[in-house]
Phi, psi and omega in degrees: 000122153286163197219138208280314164338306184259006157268324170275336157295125172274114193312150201207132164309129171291142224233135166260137195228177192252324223169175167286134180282348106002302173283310204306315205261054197228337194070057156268159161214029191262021202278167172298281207225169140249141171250169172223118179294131179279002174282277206258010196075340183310150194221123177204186193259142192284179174299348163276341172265157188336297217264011176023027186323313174275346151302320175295296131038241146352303180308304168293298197246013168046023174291113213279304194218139187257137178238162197283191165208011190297144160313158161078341175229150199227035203227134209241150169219124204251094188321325190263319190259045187320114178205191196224142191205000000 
């Protein structure tokens, strides 16, 4: 199955951060990883940290996919149909 989210979100230069910005201003510093919404740019913490910001994210704004921003992965994730791309 193709999944249409991720032939149409266009991939965006990962944005240089301190952290998730959500945990920063919260004074958390446990986040995991970072994501980036292909919509809109929003930068938040993966699903491995506590506070789960980019799902929440998601949750809130129905922005179907996300890229990783990690160095070295270069791989999207599509919130509705989960899947990887």
């Amino acid at each position: 199955m193709t999944c249409t989210h991720l032939e149409a979100a266009e991939k965006r230069e990962p944005p240089v951060v301190e952290g998730c910005p959500e945990c920063v201003e919260g004074g958390f510093t446990d986040w995991v990883h970072l994501r980036q919404c292909l919509a809109c740019g929003h930068v938040a913490c993966c699903d491995s940290s506590p506070r789960r910001h980019a799902t929440q994210h998601f949750l809130v704004t129905h922005h179907p996919v996300m890229q990783s921003i990690e160095p070295g992965e270069v791989w999207r994730w599509c919130y509705i149909h989960e899947t990887v791309g």
